[in-house]
SEKE-306684 format. One record per residue (C-alpha): x, y, z; residue number from 1. Coordinates in Angstrom, 3 decimals, padded with zeros to 6 digits. Layout:
! residues N
node u->X v->Y w->Z pos->NUM
...
! end
This chain:
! residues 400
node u->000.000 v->000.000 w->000.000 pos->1
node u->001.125 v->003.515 w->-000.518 pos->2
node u->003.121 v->002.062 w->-003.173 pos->3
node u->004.019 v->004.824 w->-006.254 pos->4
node u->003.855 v->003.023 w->-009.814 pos->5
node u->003.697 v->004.507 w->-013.320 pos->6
node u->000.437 v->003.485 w->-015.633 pos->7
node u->-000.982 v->004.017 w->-019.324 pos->8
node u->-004.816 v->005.907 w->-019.092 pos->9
node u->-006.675 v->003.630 w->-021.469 pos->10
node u->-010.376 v->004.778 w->-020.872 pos->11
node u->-013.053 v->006.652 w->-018.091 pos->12
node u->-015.166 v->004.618 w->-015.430 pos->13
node u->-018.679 v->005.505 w->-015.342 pos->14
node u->-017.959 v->008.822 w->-012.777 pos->15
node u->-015.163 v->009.803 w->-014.878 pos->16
node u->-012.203 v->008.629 w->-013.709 pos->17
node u->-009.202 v->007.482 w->-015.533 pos->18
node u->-008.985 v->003.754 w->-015.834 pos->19
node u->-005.194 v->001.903 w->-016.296 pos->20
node u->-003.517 v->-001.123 w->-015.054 pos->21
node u->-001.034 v->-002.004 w->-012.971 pos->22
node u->000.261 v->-005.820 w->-013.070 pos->23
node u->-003.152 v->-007.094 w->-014.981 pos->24
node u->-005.202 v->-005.071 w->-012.056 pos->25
node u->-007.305 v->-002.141 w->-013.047 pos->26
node u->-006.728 v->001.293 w->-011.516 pos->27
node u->-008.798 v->003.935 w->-010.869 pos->28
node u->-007.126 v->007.225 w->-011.100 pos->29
node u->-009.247 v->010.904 w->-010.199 pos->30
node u->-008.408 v->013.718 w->-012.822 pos->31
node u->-006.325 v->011.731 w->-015.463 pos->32
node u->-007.503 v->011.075 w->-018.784 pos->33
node u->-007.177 v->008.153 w->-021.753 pos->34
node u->-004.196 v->008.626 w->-023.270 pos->35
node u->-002.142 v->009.802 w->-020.310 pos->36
node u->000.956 v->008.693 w->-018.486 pos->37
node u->000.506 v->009.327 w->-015.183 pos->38
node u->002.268 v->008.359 w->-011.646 pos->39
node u->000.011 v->007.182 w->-008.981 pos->40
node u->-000.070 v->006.294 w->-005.874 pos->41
node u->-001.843 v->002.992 w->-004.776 pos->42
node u->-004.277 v->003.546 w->-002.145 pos->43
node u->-006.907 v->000.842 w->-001.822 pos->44
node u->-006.576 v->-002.602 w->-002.794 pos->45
node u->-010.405 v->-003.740 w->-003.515 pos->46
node u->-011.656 v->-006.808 w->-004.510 pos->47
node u->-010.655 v->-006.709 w->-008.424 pos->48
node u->-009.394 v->-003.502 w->-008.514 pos->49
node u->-006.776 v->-000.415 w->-007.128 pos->50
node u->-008.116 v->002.965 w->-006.064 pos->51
node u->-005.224 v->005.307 w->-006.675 pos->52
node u->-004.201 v->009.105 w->-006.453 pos->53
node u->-002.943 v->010.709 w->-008.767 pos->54
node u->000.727 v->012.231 w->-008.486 pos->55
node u->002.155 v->013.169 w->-011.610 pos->56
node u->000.783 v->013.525 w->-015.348 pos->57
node u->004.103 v->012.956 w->-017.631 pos->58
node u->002.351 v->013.052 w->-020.987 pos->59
node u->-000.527 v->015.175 w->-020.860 pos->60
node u->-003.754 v->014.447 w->-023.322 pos->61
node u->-004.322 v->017.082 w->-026.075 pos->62
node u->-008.117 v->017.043 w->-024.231 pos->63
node u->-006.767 v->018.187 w->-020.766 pos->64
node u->-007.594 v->021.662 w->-020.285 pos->65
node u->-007.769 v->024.385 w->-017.108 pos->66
node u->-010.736 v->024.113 w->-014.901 pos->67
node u->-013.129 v->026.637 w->-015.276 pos->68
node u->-013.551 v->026.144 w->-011.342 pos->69
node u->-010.526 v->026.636 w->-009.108 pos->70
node u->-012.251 v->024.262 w->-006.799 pos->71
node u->-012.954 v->021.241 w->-009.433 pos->72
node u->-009.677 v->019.314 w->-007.822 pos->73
node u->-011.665 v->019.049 w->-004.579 pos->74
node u->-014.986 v->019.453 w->-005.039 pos->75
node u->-017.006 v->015.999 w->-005.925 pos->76
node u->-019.623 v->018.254 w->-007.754 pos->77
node u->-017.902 v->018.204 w->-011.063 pos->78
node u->-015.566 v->015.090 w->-012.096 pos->79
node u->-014.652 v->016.402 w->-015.791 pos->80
node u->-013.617 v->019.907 w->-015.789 pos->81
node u->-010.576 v->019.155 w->-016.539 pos->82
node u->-011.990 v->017.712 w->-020.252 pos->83
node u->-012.385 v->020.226 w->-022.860 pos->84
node u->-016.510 v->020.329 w->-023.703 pos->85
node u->-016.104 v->018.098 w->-026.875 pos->86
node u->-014.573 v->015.223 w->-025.411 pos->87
node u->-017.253 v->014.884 w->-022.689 pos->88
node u->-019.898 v->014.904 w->-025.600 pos->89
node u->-018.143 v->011.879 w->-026.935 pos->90
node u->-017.442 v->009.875 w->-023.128 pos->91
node u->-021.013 v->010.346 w->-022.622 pos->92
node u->-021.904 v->008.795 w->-026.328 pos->93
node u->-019.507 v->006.346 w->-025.827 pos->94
node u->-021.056 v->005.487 w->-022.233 pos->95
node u->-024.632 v->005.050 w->-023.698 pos->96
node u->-023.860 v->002.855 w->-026.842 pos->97
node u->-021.579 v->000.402 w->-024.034 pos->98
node u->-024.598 v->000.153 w->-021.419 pos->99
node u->-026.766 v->-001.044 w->-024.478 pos->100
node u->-024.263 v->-003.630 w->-026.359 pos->101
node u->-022.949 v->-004.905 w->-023.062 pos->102
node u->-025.254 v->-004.411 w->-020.246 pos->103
node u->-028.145 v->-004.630 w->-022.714 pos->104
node u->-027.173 v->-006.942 w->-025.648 pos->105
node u->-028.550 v->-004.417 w->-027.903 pos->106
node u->-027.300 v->-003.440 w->-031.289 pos->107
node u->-029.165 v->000.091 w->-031.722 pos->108
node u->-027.522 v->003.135 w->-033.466 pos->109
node u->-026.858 v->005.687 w->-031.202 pos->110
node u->-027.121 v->009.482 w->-032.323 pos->111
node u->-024.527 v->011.963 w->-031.496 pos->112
node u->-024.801 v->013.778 w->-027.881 pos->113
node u->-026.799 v->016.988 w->-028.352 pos->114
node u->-024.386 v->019.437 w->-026.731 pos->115
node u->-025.740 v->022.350 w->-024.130 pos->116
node u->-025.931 v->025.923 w->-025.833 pos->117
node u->-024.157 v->026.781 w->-022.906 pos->118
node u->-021.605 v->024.287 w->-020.780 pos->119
node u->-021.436 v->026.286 w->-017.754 pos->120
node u->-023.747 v->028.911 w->-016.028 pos->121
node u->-027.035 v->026.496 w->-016.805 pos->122
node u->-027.759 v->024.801 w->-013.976 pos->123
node u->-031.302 v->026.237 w->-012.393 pos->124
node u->-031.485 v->024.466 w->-008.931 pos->125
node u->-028.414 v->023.925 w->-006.214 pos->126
node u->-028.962 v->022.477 w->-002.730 pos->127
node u->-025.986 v->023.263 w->-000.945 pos->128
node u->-024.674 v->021.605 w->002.605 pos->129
node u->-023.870 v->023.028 w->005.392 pos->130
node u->-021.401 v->022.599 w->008.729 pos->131
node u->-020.584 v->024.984 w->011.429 pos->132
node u->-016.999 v->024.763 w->012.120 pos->133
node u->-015.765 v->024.143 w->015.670 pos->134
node u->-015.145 v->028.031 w->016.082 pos->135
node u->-018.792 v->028.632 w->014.816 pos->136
node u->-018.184 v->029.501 w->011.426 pos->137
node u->-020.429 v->028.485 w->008.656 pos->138
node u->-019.273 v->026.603 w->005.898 pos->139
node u->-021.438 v->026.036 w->002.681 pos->140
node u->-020.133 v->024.013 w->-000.290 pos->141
node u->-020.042 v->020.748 w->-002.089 pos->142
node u->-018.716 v->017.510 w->-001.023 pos->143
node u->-014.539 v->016.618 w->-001.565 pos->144
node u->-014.987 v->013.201 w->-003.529 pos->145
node u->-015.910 v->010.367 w->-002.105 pos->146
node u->-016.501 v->011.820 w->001.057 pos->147
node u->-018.875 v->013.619 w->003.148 pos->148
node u->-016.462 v->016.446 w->004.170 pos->149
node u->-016.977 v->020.253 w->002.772 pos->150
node u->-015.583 v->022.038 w->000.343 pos->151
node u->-016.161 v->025.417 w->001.075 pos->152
node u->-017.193 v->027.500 w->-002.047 pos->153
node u->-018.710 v->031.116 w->-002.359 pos->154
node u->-019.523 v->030.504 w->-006.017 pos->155
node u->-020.238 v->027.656 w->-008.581 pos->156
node u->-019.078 v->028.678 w->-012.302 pos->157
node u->-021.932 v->025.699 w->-012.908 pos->158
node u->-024.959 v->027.425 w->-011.298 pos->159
node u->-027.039 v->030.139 w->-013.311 pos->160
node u->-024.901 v->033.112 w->-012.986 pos->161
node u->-028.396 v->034.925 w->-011.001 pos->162
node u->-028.100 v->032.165 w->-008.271 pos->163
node u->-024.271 v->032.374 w->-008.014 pos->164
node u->-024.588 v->035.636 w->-006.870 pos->165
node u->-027.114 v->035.110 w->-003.913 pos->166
node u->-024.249 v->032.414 w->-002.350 pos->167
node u->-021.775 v->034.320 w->-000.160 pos->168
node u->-023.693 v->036.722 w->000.837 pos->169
node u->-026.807 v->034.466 w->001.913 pos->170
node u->-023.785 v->032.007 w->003.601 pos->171
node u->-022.454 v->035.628 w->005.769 pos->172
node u->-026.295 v->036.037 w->006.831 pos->173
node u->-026.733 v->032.528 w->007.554 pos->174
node u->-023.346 v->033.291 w->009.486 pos->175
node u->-024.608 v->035.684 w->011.204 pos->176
node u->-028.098 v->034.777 w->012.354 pos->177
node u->-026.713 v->032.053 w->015.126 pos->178
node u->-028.879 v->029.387 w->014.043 pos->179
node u->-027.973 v->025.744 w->014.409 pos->180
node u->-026.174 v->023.526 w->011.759 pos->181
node u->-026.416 v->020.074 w->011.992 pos->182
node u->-025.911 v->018.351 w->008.311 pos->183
node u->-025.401 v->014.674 w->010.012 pos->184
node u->-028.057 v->015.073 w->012.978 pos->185
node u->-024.836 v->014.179 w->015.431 pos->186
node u->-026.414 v->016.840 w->017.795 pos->187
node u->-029.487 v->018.415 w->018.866 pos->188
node u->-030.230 v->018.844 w->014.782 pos->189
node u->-030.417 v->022.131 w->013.082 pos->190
node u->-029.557 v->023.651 w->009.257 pos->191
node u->-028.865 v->020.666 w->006.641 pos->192
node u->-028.658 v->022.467 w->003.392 pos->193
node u->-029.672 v->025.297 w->001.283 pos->194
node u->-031.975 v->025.425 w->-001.589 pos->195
node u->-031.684 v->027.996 w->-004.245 pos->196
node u->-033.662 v->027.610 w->-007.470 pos->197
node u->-034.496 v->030.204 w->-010.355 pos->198
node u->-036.844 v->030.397 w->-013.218 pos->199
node u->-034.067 v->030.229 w->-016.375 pos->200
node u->-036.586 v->032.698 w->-018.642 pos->201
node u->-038.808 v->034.116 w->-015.452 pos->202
node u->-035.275 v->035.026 w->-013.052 pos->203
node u->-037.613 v->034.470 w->-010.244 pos->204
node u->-036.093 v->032.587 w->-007.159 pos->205
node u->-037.120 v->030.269 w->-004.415 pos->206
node u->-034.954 v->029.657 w->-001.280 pos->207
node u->-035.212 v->026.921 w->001.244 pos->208
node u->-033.841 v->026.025 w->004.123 pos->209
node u->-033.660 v->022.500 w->004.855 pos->210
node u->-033.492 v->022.140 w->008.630 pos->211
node u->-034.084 v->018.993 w->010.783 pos->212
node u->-036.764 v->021.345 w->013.140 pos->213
node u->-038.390 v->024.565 w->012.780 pos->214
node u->-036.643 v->026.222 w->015.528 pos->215
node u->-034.775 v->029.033 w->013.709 pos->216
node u->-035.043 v->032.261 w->015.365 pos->217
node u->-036.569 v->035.349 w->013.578 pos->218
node u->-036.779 v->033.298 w->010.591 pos->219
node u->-039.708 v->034.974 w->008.973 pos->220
node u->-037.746 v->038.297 w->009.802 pos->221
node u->-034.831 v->037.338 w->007.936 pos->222
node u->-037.241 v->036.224 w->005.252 pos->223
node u->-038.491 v->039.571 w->004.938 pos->224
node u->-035.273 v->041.445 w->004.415 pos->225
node u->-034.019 v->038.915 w->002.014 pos->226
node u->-037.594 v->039.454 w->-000.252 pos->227
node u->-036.465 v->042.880 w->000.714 pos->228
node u->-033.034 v->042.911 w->-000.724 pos->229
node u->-033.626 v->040.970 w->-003.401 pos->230
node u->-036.959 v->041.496 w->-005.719 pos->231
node u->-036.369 v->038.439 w->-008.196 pos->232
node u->-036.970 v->035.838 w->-004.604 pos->233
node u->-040.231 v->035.063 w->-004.723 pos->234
node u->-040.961 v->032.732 w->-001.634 pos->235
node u->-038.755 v->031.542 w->000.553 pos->236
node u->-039.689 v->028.228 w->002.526 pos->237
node u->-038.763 v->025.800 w->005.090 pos->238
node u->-038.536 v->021.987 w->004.417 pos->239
node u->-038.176 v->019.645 w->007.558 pos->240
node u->-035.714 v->016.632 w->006.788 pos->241
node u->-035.414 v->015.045 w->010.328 pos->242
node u->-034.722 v->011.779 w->009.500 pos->243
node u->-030.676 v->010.541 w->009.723 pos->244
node u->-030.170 v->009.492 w->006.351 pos->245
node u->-029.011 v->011.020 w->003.121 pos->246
node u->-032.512 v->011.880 w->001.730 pos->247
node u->-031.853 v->015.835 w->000.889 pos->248
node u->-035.332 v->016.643 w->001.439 pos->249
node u->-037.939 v->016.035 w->003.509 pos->250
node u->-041.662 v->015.209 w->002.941 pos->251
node u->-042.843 v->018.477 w->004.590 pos->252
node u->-042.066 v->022.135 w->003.249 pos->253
node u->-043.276 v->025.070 w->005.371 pos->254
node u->-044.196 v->028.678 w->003.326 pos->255
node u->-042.255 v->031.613 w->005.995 pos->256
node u->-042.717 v->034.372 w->003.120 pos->257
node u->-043.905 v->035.447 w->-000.371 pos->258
node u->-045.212 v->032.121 w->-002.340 pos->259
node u->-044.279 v->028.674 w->-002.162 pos->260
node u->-043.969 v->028.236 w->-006.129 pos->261
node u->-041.939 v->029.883 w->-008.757 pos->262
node u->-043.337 v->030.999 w->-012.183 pos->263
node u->-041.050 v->029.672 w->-015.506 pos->264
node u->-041.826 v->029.396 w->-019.192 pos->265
node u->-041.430 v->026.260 w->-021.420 pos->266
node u->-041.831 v->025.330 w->-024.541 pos->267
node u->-044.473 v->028.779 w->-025.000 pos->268
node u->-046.309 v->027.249 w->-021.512 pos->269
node u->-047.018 v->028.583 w->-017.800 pos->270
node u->-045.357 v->026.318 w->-015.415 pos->271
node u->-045.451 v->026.678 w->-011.865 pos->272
node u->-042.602 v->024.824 w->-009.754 pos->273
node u->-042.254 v->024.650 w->-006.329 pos->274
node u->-038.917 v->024.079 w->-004.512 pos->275
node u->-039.740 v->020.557 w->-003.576 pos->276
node u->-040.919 v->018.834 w->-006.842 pos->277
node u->-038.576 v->017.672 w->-009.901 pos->278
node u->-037.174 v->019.735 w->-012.375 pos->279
node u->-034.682 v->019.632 w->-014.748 pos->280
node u->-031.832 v->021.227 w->-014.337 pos->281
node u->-031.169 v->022.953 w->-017.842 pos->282
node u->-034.106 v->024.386 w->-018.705 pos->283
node u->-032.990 v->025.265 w->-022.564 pos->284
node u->-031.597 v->021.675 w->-023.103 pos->285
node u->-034.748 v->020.137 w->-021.286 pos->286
node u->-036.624 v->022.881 w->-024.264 pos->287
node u->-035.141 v->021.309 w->-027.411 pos->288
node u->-036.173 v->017.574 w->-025.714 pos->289
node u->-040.008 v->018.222 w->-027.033 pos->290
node u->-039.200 v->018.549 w->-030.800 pos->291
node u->-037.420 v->014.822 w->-030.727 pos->292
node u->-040.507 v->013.363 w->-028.553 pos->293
node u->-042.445 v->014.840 w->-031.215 pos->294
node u->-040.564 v->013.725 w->-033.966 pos->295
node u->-040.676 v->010.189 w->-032.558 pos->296
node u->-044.386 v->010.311 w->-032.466 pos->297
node u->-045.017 v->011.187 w->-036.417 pos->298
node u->-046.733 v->008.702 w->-038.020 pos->299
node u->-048.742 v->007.621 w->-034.617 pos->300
node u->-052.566 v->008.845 w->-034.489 pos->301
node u->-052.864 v->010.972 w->-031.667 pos->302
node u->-054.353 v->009.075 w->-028.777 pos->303
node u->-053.845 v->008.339 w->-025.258 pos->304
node u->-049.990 v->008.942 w->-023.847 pos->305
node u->-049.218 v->007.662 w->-020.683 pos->306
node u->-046.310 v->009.768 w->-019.061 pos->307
node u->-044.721 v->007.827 w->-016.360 pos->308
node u->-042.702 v->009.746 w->-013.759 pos->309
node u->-044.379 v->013.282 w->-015.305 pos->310
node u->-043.560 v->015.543 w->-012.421 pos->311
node u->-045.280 v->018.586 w->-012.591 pos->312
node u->-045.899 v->017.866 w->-016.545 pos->313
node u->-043.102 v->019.596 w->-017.619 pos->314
node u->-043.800 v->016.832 w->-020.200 pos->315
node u->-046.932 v->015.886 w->-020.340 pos->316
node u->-047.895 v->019.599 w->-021.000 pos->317
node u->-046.278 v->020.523 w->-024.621 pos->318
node u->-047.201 v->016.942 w->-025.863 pos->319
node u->-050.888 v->017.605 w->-024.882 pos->320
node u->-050.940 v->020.597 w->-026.408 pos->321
node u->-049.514 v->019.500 w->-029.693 pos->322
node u->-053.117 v->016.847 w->-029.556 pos->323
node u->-052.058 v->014.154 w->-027.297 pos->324
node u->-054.938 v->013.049 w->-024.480 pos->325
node u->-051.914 v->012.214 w->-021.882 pos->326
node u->-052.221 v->010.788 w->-018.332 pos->327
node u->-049.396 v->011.552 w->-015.619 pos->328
node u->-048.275 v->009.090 w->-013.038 pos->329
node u->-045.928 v->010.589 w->-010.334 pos->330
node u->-045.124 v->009.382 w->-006.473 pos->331
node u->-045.027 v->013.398 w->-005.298 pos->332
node u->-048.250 v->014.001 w->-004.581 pos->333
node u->-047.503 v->017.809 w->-004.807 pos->334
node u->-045.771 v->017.679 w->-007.994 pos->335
node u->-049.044 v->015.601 w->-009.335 pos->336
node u->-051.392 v->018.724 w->-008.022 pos->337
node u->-048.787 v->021.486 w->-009.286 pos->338
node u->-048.822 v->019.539 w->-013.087 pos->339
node u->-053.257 v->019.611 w->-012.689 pos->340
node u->-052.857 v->023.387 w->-012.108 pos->341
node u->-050.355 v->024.019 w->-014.361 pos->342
node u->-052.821 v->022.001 w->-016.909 pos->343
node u->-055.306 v->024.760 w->-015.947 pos->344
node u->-053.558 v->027.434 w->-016.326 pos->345
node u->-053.059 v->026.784 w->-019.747 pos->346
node u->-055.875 v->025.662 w->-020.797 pos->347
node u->-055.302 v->022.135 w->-021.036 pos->348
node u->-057.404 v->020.481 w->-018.332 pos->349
node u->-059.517 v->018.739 w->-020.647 pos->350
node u->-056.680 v->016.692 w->-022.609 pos->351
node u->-054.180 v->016.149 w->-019.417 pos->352
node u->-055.104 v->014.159 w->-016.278 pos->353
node u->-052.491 v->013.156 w->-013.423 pos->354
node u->-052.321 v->010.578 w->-010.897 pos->355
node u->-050.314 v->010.371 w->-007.712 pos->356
node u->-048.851 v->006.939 w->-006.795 pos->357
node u->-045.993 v->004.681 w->-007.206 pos->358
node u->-045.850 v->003.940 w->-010.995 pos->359
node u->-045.119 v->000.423 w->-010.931 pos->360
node u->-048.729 v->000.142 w->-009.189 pos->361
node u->-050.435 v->002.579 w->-011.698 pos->362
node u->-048.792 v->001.651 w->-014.984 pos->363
node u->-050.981 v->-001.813 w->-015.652 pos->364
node u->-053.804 v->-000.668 w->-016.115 pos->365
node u->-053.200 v->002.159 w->-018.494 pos->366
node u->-050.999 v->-000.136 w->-020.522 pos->367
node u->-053.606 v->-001.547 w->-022.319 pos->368
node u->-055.403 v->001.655 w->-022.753 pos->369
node u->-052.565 v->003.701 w->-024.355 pos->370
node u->-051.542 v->004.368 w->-027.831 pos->371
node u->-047.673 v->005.428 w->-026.426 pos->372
node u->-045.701 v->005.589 w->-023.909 pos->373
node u->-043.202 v->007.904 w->-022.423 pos->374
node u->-041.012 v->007.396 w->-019.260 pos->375
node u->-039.074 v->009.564 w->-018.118 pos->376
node u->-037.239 v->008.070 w->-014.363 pos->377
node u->-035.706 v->008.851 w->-012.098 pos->378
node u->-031.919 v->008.389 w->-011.826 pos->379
node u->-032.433 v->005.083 w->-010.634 pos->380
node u->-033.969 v->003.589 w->-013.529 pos->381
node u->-037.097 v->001.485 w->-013.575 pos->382
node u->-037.753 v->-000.486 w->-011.126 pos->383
node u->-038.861 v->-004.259 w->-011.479 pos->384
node u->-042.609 v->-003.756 w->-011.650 pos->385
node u->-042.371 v->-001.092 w->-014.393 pos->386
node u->-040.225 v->-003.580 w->-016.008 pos->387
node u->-042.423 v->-006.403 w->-015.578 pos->388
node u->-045.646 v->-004.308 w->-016.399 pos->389
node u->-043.722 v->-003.363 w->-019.668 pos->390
node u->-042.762 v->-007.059 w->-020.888 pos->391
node u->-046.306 v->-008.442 w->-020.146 pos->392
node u->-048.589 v->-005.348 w->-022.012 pos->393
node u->-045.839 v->-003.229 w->-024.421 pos->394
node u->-047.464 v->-000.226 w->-025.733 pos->395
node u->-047.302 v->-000.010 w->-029.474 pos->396
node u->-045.283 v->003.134 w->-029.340 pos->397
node u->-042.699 v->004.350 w->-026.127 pos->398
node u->-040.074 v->007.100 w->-025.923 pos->399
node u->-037.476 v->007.388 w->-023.067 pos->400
! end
């Protein structure tokens, strides 16, 4: 152990890491890339394989490039920076046509990677952990890889340049309000995280505080100068997450000011989104997925579309609109009463339904009903009784 050894870079793991061998026995090497010879440093000895560091890069890859983040060699938020924008495109193609031929024994063509307008400055929503330090400091950032210890940040390069700016000085009044931070519940509880999320085309912003109890002093004050201070924040809410695990969330969000809901545009629709239901992250790439679900219908007479996992129909919405009768399923039960308003407020209550409950319950009995099928999961994948609903009633047309 501890052992230094030089090693060839011959390919990425699934979380981005460089992947060599030493003596027949793969190695797993943070921030090196295929092509590269690199010294590491042996680590771990697992089962079939070595977790390494990485020490030296002697022949650097033509791909390697400066962070855009002067955190990205600590921070676990990000595990390509280091890749220029083009080569990511093709790992992530590369990754989808492997999981098919060898997870899935499939021979199917896969399309080029539909890059981002924009590779940084996208990302809509950021839940952010906390820690008091032992001198009673706050701390806010993202985890160091592979670990649950703090990075601290006062900007993310990644987040929409509007939320960015809210971080420090929301983390100096979190500072300075006194209020208990207990991330890992090793204490009489407290702070977890903090929410941010914006409207991409709307710029209006929810924040919540996740907190294991509601005990935060002058909370609704602080609300107030922060609604104050800062037109574009909307609402600003309280979730309750007291259970021990790593569950971000908890089932329970409390409105302390403004509205508990943010207003966004999509596709030419009204959405409303609250800061506890599913959205994606990149609002413009999420935008140009409609055209290809549309595309993939052509040819099918509009009927019934069941959308599995439809959240608050970000979905469900543009398809019923373009003369789709479609049927949500989704666990959240407030996401599922969010996507019937947001039906309503666009005047498509009369072609889009929604139904709260687990979808592998659901799904059977609209299977035979439906003329397609879109899913849409979460990161998880399907779970066994989607899977077995699926094989036993296939829809004659489905999109994922």
């Amino acid at each position: 152990m501890g052992e230094r050894v030089e090693i060839r870079i011959d390919g990425l793991s699934h979380d981005g890491q460089g992947v060599g061998r030493h003596d027949g026995v793969a190695c797993f090497v943070p921030g090196a890339l295929p092509g590269e010879r690199v010294t590491v440093r042996l680590v771990h000895r697992a089962r079939r394989h070595w977790l390494t560091s990485l020490e030296e890069v002697l022949t650097v890859s033509p791909a390697r490039r400066r962070p855009p983040c002067i955190l990205a060699d600590h921070c676990g938020g990000c595990s390509l920076q280091h890749l220029v924008d083009a080569q990511q495109a093709h790992w992530k193609e590369q990754r989808v046509r492997e999981a098919l031929e060898r997870i899935g024994g499939l021979a199917t063509p896969v399309a080029a990677v539909i890059t981002a307008p924009a590779a940084l400055g996208y990302r809509n929503r950021a839940i952010i952990p906390l820690e008091r330090r032992p001198d009673g400091r706050l701390r806010a950032g993202y985890y160091r890889r592979g670990t649950h210890r703090i990075v601290n940040m006062s900007r993310c390069p990644v987040l929409d340049p509007r939320l960015d700016a809210l971080i420090a000085p929301l983390k100096a009044d979190l500072d300075t309000s006194g209020w208990p931070v207990d991330r890992e519940l090793a204490g009489p509880g407290g702070l977890r995280h903090l929410a941010l999320r914006i409207g991409h085309h709307s710029g209006e912003v929810l924040l919540t505080l996740v907190s294991s109890h509601p005990d935060l002093d002058q909370l609704p004050r602080w609300a107030e100068r922060w609604q104050q201070r800062w037109p574009q924040l909307v609402g600003v809410t309280l979730n309750l997450q007291p259970q021990p695990t790593n569950t971000l969330l908890g089932a329970e969000t409390e409105l302390v000011a403004g509205r508990s809901w943010l207003a966004e545009r999509f596709c030419g629709l009204e959405l409303r989104i609250a800061s506890d239901t599913f959205f994606q992250v990149n609002t413009p790439q999420a935008e140009r997925v409609v055209p290809l679900l549309l595309q993939a219908l052509e040819g099918v007479n509009p009927g019934l579309l069941v959308d599995a996992y439809c959240g608050i129909g970000t979905f469900s919405l543009p398809l019923a609109q373009a003369g789709w009768r479609v049927h949500g399923l989704e666990r959240n039960p407030e996401a599922v009463r969010l996507a019937a308003l947001n039906a309503a407020v666009n005047g498509l209550a009369a072609v889009a339904s929604f139904e709260a409950g687990e979808v592998g319950t659901l799904l059977p009995s609209w299977l035979p009903r439906c003329q397609a099928l879109f899913l849409d999961p979460p990161r998880r994948g399907l779970d066994g009784a989607v899977l077995a609903a699926l094989q036993a009633s296939p829809p004659p047309c489905s999109s994922t």
